[in-house]
C-alpha positions in Angstrom: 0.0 0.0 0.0 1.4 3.5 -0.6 2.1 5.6 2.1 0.5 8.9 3.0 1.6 12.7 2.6 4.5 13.2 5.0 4.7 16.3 7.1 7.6 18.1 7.6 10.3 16.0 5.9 11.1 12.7 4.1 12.1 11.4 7.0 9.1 11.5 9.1 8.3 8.3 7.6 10.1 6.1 10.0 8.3 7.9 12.7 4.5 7.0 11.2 3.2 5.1 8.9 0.2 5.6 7.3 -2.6 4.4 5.0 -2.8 4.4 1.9 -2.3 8.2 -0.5 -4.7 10.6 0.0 -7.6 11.3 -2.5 -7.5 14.9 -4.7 -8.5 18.0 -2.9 -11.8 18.0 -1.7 -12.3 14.0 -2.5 -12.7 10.7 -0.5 -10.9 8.0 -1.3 -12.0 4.1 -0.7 -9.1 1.5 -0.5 -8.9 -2.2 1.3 -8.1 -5.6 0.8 -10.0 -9.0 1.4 -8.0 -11.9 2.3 -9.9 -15.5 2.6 -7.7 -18.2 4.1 -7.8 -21.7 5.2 -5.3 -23.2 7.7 -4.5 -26.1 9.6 -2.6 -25.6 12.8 -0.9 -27.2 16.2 -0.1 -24.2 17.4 0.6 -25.2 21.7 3.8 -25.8 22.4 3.0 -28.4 24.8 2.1 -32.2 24.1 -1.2 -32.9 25.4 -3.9 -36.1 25.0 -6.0 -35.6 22.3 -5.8 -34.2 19.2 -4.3 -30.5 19.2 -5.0 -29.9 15.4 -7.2 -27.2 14.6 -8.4 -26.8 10.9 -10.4 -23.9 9.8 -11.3 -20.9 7.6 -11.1 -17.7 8.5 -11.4 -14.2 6.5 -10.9 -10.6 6.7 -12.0 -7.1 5.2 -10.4 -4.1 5.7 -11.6 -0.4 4.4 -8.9 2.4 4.2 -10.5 6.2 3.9 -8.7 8.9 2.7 -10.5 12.6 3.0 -8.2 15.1 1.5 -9.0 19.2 1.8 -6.1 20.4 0.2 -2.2 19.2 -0.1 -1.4 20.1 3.9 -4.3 18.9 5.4 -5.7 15.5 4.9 -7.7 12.5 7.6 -7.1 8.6 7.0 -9.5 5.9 8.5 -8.6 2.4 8.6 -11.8 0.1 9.5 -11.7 -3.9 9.7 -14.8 -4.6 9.1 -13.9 -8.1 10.1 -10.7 -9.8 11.1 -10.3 -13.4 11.2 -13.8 -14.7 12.1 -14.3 -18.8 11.7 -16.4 -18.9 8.0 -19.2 -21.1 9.0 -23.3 -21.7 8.8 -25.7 -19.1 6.0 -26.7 -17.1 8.9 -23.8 -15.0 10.3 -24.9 -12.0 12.2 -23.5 -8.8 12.0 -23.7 -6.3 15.1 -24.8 -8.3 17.7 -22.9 -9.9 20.4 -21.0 -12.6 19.1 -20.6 -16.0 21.5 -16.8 -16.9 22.2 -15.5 -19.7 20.0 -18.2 -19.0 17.2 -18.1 -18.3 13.8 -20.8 -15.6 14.7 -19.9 -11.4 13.5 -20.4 -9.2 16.8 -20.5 -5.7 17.3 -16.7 -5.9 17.9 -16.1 -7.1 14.8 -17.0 -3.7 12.9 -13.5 -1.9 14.6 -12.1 1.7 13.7 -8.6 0.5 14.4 -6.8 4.0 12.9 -8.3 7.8 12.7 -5.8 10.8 12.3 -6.1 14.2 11.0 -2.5 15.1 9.2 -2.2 19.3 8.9 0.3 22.0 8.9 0.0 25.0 11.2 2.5 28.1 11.3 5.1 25.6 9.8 5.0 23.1 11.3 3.7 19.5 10.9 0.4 18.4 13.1 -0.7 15.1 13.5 -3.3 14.5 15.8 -5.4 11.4 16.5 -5.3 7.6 16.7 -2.5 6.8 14.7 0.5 4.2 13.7 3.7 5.1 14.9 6.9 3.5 14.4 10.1 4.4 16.7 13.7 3.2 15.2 13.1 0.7 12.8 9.9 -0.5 14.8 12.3 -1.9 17.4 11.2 0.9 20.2 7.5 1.4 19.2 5.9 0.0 16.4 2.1 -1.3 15.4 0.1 -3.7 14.1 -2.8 -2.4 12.4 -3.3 -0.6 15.8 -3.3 2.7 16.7 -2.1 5.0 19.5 -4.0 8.2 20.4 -1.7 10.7 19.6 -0.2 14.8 19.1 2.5 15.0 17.3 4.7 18.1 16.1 7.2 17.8 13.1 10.2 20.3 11.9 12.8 20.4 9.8 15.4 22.1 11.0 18.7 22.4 7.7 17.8 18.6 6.7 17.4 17.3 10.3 13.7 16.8 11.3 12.7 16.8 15.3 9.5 15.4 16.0 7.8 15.8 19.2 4.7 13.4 20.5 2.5 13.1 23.4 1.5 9.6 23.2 -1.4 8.7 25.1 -1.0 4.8 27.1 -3.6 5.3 28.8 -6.5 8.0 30.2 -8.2 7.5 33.3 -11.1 10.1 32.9 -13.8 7.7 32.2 -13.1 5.4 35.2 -12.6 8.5 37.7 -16.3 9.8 36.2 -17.3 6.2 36.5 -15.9 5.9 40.1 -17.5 9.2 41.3 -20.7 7.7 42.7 -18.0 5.9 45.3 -15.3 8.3 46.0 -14.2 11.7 44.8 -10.8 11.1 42.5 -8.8 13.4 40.7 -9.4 13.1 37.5 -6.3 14.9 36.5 -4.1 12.6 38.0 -5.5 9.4 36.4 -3.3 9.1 33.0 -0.2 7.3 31.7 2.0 9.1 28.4 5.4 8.4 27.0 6.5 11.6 25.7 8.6 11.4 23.0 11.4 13.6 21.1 13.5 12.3 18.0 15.7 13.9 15.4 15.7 12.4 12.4 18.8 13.1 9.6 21.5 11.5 7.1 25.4 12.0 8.3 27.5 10.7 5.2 26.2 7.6 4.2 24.2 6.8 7.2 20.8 7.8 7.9 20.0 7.9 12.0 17.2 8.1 14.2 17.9 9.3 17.6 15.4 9.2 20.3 14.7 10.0 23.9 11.2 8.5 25.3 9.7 9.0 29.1 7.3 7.2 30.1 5.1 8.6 33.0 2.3 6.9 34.7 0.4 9.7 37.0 -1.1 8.8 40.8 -4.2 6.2 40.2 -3.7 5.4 36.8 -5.4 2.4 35.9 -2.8 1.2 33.5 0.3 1.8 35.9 0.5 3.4 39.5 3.6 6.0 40.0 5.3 4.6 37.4 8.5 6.7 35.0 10.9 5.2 32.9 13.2 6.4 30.2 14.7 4.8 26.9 17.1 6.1 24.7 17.4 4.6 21.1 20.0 5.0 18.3 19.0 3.7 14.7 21.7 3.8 11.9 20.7 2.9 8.4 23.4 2.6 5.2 24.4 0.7 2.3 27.4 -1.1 2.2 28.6 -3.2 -0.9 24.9 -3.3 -2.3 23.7 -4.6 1.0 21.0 -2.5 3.3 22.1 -2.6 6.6 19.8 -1.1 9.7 21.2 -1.2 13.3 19.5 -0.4 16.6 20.5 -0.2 20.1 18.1 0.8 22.6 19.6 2.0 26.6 16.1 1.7 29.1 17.3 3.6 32.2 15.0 1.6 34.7 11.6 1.7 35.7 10.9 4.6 39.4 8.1 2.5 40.9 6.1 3.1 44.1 7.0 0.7 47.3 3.4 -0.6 47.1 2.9 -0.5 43.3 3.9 -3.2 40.4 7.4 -3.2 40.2 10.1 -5.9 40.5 13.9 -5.9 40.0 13.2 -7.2 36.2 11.2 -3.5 36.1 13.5 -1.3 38.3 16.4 -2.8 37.2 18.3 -0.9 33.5 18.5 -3.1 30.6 19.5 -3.0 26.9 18.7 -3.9 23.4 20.6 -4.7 20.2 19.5 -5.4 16.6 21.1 -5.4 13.3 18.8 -6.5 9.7 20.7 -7.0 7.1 19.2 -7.8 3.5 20.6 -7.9 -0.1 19.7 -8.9 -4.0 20.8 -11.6 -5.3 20.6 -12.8 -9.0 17.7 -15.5 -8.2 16.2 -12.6 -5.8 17.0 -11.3 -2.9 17.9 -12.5 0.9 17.8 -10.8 4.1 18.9 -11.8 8.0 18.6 -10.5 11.7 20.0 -11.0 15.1 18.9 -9.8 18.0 19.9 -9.4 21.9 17.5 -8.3 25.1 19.1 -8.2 28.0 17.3 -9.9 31.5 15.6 -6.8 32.6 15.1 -5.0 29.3 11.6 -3.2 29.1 10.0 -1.5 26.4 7.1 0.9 26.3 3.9 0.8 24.7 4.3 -3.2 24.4 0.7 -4.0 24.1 0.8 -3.4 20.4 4.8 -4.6 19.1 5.1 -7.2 17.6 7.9 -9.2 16.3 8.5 -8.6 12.9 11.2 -10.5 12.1 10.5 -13.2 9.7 6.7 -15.1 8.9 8.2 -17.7 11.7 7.5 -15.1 14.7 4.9 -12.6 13.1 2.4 -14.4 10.4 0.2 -11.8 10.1 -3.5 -11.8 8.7 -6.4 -13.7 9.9 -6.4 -17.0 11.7 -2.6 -16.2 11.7 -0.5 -18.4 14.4 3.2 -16.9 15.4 4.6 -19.8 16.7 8.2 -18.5 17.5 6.4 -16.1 20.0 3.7 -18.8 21.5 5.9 -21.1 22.1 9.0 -18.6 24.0 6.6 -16.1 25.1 4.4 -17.7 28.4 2.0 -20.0 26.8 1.1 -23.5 28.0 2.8 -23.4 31.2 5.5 -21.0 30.1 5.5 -18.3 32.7 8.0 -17.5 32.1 11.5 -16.9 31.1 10.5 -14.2 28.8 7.9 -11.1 29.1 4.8 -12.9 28.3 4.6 -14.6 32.4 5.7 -11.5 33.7 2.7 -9.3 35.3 3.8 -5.7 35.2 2.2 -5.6 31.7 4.3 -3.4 29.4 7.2 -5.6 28.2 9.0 -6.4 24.9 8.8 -10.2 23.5 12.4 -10.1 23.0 13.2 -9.0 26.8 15.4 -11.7 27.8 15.9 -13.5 24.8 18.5 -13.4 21.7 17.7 -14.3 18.0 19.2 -15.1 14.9 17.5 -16.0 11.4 17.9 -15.5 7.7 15.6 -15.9 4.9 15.7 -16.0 1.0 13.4 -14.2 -2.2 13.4 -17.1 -4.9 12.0 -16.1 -8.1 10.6 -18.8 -10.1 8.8 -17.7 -13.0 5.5 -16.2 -12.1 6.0 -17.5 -8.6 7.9 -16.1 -5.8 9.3 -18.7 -2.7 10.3 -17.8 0.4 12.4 -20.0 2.4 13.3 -18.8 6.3 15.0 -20.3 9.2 15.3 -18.8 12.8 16.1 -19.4 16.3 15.5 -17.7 19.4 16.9 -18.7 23.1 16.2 -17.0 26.5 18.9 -15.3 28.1 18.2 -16.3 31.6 16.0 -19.7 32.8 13.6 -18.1 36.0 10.7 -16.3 36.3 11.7 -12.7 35.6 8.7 -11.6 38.6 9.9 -13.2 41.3 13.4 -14.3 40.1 13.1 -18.5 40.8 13.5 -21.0 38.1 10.3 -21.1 36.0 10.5 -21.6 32.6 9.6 -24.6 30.8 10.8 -23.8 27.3 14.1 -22.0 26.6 14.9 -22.0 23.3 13.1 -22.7 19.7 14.3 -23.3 16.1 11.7 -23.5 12.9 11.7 -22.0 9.6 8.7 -21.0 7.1 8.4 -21.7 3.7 6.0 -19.6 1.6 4.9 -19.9 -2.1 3.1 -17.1 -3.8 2.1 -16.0 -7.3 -0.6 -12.9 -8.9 -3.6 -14.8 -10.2 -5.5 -12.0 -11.3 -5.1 -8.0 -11.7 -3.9 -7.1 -8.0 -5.3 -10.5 -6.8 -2.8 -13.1 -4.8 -2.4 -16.9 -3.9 -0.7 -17.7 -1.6 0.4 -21.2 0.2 2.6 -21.0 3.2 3.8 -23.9 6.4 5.5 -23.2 9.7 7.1 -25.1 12.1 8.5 -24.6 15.4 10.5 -26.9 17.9 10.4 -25.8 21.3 13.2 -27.4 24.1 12.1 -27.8 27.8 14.3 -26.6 30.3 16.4 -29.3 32.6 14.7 -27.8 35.7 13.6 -30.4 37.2 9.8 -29.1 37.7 9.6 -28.9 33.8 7.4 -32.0 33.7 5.8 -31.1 29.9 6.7 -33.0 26.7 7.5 -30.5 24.2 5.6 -30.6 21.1 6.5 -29.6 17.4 4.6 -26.4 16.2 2.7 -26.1 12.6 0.8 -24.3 10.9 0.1 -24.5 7.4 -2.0 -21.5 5.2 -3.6 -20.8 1.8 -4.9 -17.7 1.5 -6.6 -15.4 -1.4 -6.3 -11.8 -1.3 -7.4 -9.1 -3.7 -6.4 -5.6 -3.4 -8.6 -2.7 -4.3 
């Protein structure tokens, strides 16, 4: 999909992404996709009685609006009308409630998942809304199709842009209205923001992204009590020898947290993160590779909607999608865990505690295009990361993804794609599970419009 009218500079891009490009002055402009996909999945990591395979059909329908005034000042909508409801039955109902494990379209499924207003005032860039935002190379913030409610300033400043954001985690006025008939609260001191400032520029052959983020959770917030942390994140970007290169390191200063609120060592404790990508052509196509290193007590803000991009084996994407790399290291089925997903302070990075490597491959052949991966991801220390004794039940994984996929029709896609993933138990001895091997196997039809 194309991206939308930056503000400010080039550059901006790697700060937000956007829908698709605005309409004409004074037009609306309807965009989407449908995707219809079949799969077949074992998606726990754990061996259990019974059979674990799940086989289904799921599909999805997103609309993208774009309401252009003029060339500064443009809004972007993106809708999922639905997203990865089970196809069953003649009858499906749309906008009522929807029981749990049925094939049935609720209210919930009709979801505004993005709305932003994009504008320039006095010179400088305005964005204001629910919107994507992605923070050095995705690896600080980034988003899924989700949105976070948003100001954000943008400047360019003799070919350096400095952006400026109030990003909104959380705001407690509802529940301190709700909570009035009880007690009196102040509703001013109910909210949770990370406040962000970046620069943005190119130094010889390097492009870089530096930014500083603070993350400040006010007195009764319902997301997190008397809470403040910093990060600071350096992303470098260049070519070398015909081969992209992006590096990140990230420096979290340690989470400030209240006696009697939610912290832990793992929280109050400073960690780091490191990541290079690497990717490259190649005369059959193209190839590409990552590694990656968080430390024990790395956190990262705004966790709720990463994910981890790196290859099809961690982040599938789409409906009925299963990221096995992630389920199986990241506290499911007994895992809780060596990684974030056991720990209950709620605002953690799946690759906190964990290291990575994996590479992939872009094989034209003919009209079709295969994609081969392999990865592998370990934890960096085997105990519960909450109350530091030995927890964990699965410490490392290896799989791989192979995907075929060729255009059937004008802007119209097959595509046929299987997973695997095989997790290893820890040798503590309270690790009484039988690991499992991981698939998941798709086919999916997507048309663009």
């Amino acid at each position: 999909m194309k991206k939308s009218i930056l503000l400010g500079a080039a550059a901006l891009a790697a700060v937000a992404l956007a829908a698709p490009q605005a309409a004409d002055a004074g037009e609306v402009k309807l965009g989407g996709y449908y995707l219809f996909r079949m799969v077949s999945t074992d998606n726990t990591p754990t061996d259990v009685a019974g059979d674990e395979n799940a086989n289904f059909w799921a599909q999805r329908l997103q609309l993208n609006v774009d309401m252009k005034a003029s060339d500064k000042s443009h809004a972007h909508m993106v809708t999922r009308v639905l997203d990865g409801k089970v196809v069953e039955g003649s009858d499906q109902i749309f906008g009522g409630a929807a029981a749990a494990g049925t094939g049935a379209l609720g209210a919930a499924d009709w979801q505004v998942r993005q709305l932003w207003l994009e504008t320039e005032a006095w010179g400088v860039g305005l964005k204001v809304g629910n919107m994507p935002i992605a923070l050095n190379d995705g690896l600080l913030v980034d988003n899924d199709v989700t949105s976070y409610g948003t100001i954000l300033l943008a400047k360019n400043f003799g070919g350096v842009t400095v952006v400026a954001a109030d990003v909104k985690v959380d705001e407690g006025y509802a529940a301190a209205v709700a909570a009035q008939a009880a007690m009196p609260i102040d509703q001013n001191h109910k909210d949770t923001d990370l406040f962000v400032l970046s620069a943005l520029g190119k130094i010889d052959a390097y492009d870089y992204q530096l930014t500083g983020a603070y993350l400040k959770g006010q007195n009764k917030s319902t997301t997190l009590t008397d809470i403040t942390d910093g990060w600071i994140a350096l992303t470098l970007s260049t070519k070398f020898q015909g081969i992209d290169l992006v590096g990140t390191a990230i420096y979290e200063t340690g989470a400030d947290v209240p006696a009697t609120g939610v912290g832990t060592k793992q929280l109050e404790d400073s960690g780091t993160f490191l990541a290079l990508r690497a990717k490259g052509a190649a005369g059959f196509g193209g190839w590409n590779g990552y590694a990656f290193y968080g430390s024990t007590d790395f956190t990262s803000p705004l966790v709720q909607n990463n994910e981890a991009k790196w290859s099809p084996t961690w982040d599938s994407s789409g409906p009925g999608s299963q990221d096995l790399m992630q389920r199986a290291l990241t506290g499911l089925a007994g895992n809780n865990s060596a990684t974030a997903g056991g720990n209950t302070a709620g605002f953690f990075s799946n690759e906190s505690n964990m290291w990575g490597i994996g590479a992939g491959l872009a094989i034209n052949a003919g009209a079709w295009t295969i994609k081969p991966s392999l990865d592998y991801a370990h934890v960096v220390e085997d105990y519960d990361l909450t109350n530091r004794t030995i927890q964990a039940n699965y410490t490392s994984a290896w799989g791989g993804t192979v995907g075929f996929s060729t255009k059937i029709q004008e802007a119209t896609t097959f595509d046929l794609s299987g997973t695997w993933v095989d997790p290893k138990l820890s040798t503590r001895p309270a690790a009484v599970l039988n690991a499992d091997v991981m698939h998941y196997i798709q086919a999916s039809v997507r048309m663009d419009f």
